[in-house]
N, CA, C and O atoms as a printed pandas DataFrame, in Angstrom:
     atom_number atom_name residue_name chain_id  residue_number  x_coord  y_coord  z_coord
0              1         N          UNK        A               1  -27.634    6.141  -18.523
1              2        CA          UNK        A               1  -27.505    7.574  -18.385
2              3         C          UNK        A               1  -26.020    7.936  -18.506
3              4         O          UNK        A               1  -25.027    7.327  -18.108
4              5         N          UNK        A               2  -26.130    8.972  -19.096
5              6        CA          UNK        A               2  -24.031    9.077  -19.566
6              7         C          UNK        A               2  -23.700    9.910  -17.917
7              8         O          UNK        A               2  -24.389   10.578  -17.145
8              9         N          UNK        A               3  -22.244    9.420  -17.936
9             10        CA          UNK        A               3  -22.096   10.488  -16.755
10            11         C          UNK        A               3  -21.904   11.912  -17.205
11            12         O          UNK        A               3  -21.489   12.393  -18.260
12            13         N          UNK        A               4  -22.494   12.631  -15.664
13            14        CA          UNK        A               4  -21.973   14.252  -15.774
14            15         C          UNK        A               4  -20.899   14.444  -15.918
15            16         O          UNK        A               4  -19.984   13.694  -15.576
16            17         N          UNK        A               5  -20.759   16.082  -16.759
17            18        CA          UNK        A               5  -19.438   16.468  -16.967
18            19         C          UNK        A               5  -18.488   16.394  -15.652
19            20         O          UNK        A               5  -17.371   15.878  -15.599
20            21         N          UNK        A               6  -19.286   17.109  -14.480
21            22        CA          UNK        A               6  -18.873   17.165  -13.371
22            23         C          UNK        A               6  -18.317   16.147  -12.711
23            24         O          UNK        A               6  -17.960   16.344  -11.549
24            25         N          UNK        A               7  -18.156   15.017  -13.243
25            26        CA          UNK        A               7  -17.757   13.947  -12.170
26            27         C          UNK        A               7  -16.440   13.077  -13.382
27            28         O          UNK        A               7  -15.977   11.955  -13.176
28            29         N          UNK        A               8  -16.158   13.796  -14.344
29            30        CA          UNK        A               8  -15.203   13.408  -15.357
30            31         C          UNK        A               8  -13.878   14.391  -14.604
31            32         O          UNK        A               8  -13.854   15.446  -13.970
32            33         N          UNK        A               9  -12.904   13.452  -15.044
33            34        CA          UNK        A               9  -11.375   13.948  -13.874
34            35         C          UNK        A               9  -10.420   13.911  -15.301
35            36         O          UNK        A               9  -10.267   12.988  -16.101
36            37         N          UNK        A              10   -9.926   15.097  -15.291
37            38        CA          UNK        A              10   -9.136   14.734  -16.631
38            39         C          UNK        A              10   -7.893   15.017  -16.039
39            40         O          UNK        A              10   -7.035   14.158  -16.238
40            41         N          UNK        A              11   -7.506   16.168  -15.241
41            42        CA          UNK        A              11   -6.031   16.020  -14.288
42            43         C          UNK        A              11   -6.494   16.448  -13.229
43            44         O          UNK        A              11   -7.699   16.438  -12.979
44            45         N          UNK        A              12   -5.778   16.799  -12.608
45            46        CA          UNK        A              12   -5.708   17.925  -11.130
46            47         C          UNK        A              12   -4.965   18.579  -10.920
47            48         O          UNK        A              12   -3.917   18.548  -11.564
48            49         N          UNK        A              13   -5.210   19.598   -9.775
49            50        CA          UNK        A              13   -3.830   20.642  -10.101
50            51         C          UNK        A              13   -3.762   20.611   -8.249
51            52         O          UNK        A              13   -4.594   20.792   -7.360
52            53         N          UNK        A              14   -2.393   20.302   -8.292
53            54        CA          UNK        A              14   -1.700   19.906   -6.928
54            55         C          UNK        A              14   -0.954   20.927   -6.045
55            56         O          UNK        A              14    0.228   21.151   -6.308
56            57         N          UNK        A              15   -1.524   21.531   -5.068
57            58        CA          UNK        A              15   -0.371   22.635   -4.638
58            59         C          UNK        A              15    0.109   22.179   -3.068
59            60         O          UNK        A              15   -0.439   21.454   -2.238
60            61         N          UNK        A              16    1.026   22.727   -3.054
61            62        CA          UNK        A              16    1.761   22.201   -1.793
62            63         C          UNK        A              16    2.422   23.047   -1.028
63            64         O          UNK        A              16    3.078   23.441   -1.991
64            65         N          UNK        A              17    2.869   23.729   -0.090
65            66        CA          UNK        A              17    3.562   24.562    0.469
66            67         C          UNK        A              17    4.990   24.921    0.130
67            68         O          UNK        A              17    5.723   24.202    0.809
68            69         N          UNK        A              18    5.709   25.761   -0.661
69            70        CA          UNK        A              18    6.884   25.858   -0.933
70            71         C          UNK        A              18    7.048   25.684   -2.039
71            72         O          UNK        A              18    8.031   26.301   -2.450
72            73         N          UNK        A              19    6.375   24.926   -3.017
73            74        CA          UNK        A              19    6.501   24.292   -4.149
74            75         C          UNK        A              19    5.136   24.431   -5.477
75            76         O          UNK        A              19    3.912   24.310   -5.436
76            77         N          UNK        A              20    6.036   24.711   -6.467
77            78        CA          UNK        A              20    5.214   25.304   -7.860
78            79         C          UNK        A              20    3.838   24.617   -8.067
79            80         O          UNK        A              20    4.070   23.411   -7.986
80            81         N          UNK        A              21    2.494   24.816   -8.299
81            82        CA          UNK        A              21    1.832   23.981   -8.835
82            83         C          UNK        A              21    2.038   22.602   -9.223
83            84         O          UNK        A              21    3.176   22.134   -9.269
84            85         N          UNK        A              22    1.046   21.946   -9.495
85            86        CA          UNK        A              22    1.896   20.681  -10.416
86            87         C          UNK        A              22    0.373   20.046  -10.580
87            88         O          UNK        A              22   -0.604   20.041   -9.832
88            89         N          UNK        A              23    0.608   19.549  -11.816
89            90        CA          UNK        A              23   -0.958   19.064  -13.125
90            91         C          UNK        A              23   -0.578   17.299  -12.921
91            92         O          UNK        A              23    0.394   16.812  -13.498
92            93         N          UNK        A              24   -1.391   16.561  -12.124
93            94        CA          UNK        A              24   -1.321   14.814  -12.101
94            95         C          UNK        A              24   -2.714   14.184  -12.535
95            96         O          UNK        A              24   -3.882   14.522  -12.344
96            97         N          UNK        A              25   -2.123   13.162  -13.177
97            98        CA          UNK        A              25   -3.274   12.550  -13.666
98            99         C          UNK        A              25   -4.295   12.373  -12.453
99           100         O          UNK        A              25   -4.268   13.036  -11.416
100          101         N          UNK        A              26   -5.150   11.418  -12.750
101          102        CA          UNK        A              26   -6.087   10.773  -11.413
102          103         C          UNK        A              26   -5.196    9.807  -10.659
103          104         O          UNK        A              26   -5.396    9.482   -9.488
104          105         N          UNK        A              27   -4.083    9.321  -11.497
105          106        CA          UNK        A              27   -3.587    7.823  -11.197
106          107         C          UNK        A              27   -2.898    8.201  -10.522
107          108         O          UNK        A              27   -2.851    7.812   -9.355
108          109         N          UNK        A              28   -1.724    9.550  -11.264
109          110        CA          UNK        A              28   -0.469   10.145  -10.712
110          111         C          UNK        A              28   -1.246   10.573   -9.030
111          112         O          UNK        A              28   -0.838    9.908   -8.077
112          113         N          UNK        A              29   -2.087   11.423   -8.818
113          114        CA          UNK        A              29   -2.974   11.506   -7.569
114          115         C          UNK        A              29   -2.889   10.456   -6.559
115          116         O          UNK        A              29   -2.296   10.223   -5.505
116          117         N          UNK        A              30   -3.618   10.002   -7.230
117          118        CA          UNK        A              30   -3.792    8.125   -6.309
118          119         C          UNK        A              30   -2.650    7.697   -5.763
119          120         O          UNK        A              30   -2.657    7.319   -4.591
120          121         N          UNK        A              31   -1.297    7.686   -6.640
121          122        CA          UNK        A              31   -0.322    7.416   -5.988
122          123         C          UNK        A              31    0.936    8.078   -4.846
123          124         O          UNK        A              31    1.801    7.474   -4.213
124          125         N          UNK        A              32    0.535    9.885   -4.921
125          126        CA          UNK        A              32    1.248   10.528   -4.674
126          127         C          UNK        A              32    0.516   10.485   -2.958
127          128         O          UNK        A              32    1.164   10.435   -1.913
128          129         N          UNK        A              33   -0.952   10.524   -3.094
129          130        CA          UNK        A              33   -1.672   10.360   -2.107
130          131         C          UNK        A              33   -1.538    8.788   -0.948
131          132         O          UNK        A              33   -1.356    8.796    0.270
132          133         N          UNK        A              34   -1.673    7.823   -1.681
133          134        CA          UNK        A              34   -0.689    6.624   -0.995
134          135         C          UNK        A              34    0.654    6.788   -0.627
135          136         O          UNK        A              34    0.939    6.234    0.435
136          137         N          UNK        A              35    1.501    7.344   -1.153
137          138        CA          UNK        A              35    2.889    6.875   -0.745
138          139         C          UNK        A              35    2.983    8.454    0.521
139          140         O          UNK        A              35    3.957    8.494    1.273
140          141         N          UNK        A              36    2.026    9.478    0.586
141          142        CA          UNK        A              36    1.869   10.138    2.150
142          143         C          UNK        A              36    1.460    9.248    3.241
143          144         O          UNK        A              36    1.930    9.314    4.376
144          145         N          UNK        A              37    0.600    8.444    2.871
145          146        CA          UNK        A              37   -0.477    8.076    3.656
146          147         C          UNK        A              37    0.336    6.520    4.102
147          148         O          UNK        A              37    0.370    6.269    5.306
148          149         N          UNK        A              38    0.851    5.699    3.313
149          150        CA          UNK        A              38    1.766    4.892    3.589
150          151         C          UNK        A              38    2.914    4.813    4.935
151          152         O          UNK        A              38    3.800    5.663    5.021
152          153         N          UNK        A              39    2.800    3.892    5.773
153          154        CA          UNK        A              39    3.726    3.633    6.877
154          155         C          UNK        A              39    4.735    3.503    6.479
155          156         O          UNK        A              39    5.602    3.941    7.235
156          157         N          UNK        A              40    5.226    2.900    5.204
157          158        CA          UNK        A              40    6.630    2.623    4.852
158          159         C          UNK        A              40    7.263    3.702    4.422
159          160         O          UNK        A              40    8.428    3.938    4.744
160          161         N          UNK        A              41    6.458    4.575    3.541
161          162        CA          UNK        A              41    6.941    5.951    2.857
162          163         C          UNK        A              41    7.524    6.937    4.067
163          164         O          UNK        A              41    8.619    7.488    3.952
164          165         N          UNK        A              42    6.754    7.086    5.132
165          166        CA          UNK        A              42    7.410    8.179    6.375
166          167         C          UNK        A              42    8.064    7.639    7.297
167          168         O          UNK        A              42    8.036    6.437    7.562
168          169         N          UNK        A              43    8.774    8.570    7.920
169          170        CA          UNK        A              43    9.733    8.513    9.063
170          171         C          UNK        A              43    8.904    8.048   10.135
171          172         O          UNK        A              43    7.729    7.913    9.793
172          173         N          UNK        A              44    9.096    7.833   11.036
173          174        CA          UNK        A              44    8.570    7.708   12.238
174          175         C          UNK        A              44    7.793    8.437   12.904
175          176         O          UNK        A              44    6.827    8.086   13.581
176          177         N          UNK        A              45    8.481   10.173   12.598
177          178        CA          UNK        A              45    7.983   11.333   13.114
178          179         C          UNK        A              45    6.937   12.056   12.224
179          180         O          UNK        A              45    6.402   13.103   12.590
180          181         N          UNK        A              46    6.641   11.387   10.911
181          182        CA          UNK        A              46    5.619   11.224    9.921
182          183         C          UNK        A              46    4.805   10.496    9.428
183          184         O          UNK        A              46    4.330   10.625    8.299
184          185         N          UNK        A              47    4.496    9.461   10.389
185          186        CA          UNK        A              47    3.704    8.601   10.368
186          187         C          UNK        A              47    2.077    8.816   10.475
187          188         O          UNK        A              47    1.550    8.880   11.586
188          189         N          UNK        A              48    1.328    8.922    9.299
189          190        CA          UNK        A              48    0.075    9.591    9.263
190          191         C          UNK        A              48   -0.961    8.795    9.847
191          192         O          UNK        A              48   -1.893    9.336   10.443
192          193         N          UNK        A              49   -0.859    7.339    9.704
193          194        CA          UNK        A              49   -2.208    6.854   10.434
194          195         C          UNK        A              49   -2.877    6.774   11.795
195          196         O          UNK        A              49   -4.089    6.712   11.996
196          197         N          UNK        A              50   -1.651    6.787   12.936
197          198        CA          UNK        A              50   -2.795    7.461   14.082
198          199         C          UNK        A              50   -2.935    8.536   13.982
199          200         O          UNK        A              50   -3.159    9.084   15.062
200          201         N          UNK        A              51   -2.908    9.335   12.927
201          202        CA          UNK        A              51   -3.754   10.523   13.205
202          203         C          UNK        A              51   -4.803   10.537   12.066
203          204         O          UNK        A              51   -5.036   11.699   11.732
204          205         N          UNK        A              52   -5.411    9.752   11.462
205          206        CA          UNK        A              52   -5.799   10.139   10.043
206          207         C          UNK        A              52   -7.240   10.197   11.002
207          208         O          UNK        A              52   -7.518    9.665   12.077
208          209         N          UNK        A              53   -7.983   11.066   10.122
209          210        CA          UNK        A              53   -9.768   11.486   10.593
210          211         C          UNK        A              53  -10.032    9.956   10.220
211          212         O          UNK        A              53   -9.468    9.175    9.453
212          213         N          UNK        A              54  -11.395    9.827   11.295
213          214        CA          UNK        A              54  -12.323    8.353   10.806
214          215         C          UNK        A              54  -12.647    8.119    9.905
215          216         O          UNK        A              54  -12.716    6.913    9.666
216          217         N          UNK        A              55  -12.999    8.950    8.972
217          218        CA          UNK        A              55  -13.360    8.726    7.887
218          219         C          UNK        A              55  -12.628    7.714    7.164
219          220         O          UNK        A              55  -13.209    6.797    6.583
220          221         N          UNK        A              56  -11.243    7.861    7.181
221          222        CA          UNK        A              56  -10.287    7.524    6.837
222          223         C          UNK        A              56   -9.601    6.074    7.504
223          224         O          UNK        A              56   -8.882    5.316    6.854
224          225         N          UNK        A              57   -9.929    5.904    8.718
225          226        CA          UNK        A              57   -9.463    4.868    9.821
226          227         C          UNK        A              57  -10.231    3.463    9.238
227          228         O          UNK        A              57   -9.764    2.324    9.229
228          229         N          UNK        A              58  -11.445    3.879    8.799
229          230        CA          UNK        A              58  -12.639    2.752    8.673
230          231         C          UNK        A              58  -12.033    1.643    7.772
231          232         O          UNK        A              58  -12.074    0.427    7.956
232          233         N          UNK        A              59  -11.342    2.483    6.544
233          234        CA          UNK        A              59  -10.469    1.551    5.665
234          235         C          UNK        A              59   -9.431    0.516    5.395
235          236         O          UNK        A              59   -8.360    1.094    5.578
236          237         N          UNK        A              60   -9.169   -0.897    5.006
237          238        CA          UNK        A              60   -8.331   -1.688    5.951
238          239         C          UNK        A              60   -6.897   -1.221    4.749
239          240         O          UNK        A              60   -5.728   -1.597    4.842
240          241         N          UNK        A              61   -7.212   -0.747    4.197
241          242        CA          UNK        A              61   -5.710   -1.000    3.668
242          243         C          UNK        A              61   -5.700    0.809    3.204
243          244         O          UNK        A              61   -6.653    1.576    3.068
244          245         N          UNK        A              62   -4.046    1.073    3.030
245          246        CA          UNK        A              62   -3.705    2.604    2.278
246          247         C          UNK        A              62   -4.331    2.668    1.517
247          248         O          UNK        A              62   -5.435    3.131    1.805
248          249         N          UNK        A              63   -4.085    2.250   -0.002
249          250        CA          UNK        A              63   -5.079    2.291   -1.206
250          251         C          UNK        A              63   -6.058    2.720   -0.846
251          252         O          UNK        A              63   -6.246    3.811   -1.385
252          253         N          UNK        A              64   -7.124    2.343    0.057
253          254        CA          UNK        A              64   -8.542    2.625    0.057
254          255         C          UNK        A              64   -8.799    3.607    0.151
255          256         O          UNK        A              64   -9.510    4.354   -0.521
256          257         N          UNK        A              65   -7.822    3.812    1.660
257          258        CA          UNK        A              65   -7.955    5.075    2.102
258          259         C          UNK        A              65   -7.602    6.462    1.105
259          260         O          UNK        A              65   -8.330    7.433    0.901
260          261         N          UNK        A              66   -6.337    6.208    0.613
261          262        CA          UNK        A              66   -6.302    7.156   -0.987
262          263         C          UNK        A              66   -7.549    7.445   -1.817
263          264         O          UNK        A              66   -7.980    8.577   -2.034
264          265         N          UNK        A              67   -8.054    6.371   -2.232
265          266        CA          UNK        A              67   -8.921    6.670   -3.272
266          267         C          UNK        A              67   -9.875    7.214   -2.678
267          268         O          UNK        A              67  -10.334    8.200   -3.254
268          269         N          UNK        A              68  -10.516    6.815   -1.369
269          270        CA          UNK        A              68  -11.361    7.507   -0.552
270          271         C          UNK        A              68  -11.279    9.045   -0.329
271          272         O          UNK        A              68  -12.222    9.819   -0.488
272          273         N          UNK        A              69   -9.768    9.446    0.138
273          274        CA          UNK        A              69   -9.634   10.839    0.012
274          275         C          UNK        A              69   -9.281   11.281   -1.284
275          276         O          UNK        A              69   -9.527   12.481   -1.404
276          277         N          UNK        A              70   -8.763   10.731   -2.373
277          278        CA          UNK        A              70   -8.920   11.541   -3.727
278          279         C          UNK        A              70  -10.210   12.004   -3.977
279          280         O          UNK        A              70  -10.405   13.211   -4.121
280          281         N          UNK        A              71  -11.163   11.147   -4.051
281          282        CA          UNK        A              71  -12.784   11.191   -4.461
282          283         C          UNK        A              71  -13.603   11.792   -4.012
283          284         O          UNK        A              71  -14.593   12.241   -4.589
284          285         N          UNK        A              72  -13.206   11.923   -2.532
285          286        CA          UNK        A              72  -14.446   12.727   -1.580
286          287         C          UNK        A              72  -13.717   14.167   -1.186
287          288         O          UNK        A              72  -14.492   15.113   -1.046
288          289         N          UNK        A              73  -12.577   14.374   -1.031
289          290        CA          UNK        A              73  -11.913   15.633   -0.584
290          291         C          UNK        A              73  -10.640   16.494   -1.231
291          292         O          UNK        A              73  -10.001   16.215   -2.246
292          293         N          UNK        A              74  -10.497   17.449   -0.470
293          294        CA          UNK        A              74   -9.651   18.343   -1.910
294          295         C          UNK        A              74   -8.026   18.267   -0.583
295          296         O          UNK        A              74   -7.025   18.420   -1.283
296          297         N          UNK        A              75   -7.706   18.137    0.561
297          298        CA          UNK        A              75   -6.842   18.632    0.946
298          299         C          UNK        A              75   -6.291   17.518    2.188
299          300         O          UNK        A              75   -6.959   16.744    2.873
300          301         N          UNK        A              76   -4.842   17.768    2.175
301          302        CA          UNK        A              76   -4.400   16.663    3.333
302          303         C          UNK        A              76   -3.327   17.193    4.243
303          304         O          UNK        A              76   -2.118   17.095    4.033
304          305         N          UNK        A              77   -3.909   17.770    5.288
305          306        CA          UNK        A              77   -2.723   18.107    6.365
306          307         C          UNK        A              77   -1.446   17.148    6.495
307          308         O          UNK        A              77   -1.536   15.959    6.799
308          309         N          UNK        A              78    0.137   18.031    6.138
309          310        CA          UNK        A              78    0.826   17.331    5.824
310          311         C          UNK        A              78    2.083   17.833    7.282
311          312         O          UNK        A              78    3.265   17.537    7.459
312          313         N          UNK        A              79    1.009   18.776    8.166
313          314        CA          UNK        A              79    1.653   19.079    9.162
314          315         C          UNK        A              79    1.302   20.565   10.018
315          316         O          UNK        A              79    1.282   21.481    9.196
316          317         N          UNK        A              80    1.102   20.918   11.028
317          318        CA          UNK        A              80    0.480   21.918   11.327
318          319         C          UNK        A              80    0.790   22.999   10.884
319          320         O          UNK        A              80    1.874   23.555   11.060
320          321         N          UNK        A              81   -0.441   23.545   10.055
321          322        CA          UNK        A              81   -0.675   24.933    9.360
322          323         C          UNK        A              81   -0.485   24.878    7.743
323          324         O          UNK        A              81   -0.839   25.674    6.873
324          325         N          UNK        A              82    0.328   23.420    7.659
325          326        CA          UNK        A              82    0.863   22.915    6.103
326          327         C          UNK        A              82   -0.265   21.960    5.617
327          328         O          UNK        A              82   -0.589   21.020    6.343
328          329         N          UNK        A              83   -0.897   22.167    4.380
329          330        CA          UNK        A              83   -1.496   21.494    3.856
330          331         C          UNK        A              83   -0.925   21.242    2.117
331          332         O          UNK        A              83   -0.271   22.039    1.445
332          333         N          UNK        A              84   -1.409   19.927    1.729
333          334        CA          UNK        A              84   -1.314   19.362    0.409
334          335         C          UNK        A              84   -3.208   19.682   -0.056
335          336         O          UNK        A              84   -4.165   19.527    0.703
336          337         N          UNK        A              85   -3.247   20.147   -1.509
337          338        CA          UNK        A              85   -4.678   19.912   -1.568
338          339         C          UNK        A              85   -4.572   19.914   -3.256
339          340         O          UNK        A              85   -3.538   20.029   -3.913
340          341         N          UNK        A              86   -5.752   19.774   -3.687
341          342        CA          UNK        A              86   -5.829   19.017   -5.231
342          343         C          UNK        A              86   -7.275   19.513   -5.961
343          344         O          UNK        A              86   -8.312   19.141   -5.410
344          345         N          UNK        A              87   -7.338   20.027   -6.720
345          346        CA          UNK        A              87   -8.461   20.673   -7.248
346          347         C          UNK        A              87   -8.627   19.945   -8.556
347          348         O          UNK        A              87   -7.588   19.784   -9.195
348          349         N          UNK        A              88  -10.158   19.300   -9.262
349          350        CA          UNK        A              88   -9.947   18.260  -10.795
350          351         C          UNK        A              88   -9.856   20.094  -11.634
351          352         O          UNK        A              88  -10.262   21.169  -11.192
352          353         N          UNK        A              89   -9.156   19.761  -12.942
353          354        CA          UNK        A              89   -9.203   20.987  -13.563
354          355         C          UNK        A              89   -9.489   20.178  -15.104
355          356         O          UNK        A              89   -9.329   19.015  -15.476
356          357         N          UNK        A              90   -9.912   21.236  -15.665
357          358        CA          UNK        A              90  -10.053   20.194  -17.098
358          359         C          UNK        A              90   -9.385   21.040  -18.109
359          360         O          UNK        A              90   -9.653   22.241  -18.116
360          361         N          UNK        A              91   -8.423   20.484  -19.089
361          362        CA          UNK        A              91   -7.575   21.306  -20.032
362          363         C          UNK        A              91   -8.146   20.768  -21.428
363          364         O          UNK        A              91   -8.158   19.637  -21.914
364          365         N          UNK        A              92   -8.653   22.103  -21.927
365          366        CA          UNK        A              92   -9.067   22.051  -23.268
366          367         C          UNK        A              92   -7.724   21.727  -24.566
367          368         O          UNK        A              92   -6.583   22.179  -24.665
368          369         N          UNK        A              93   -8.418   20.862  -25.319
369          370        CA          UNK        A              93   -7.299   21.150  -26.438
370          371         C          UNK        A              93   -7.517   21.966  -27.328
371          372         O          UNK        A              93   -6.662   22.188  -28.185
């Protein structure tokens, strides 16, 4: 069975608080989403994993947890009232 259109990712469109749109691949995603979610990437006082939802906890490594929230959700509290979120958009040629 071919896949649905609906589940084909051709970019995304990334918005963030303060800052212009921005069009990332799936990959560019994947990675922008790890290196938040990453212990090494934040400060101390930005350290996302004791707080990440269960959903998210269940997973043993970052990666997972990335691809887990690329795939299943559109948005990532990046601090109270501040959110990161990601919508798939598809650009015709």
């Amino acid at each position: 069975m071919p896949d649905a259109i609906m589940y084909q990712e051709d970019m995304f469109v990334v918005l963030m608080p303060g800052v212009a749109e921005e069009f990332l691949t799936p990959e560019e995603l994947l990675a922008r989403l790890t290196g938040l979610l990453s212990d090494r990437a934040a400060s101390p006082a930005e350290n996302r994993q004791p707080d990440l939802p269960r959903d998210l906890q269940r997973f043993a490594t970052v990666a997972e947890q990335a691809q887990h929230l690329r795939d299943t959700a559109c948005e990532l509290e990046l601090a109270p009232g501040e959110a990161m979120q990601w919508f798939v958009v598809r650009l015709e040629k």
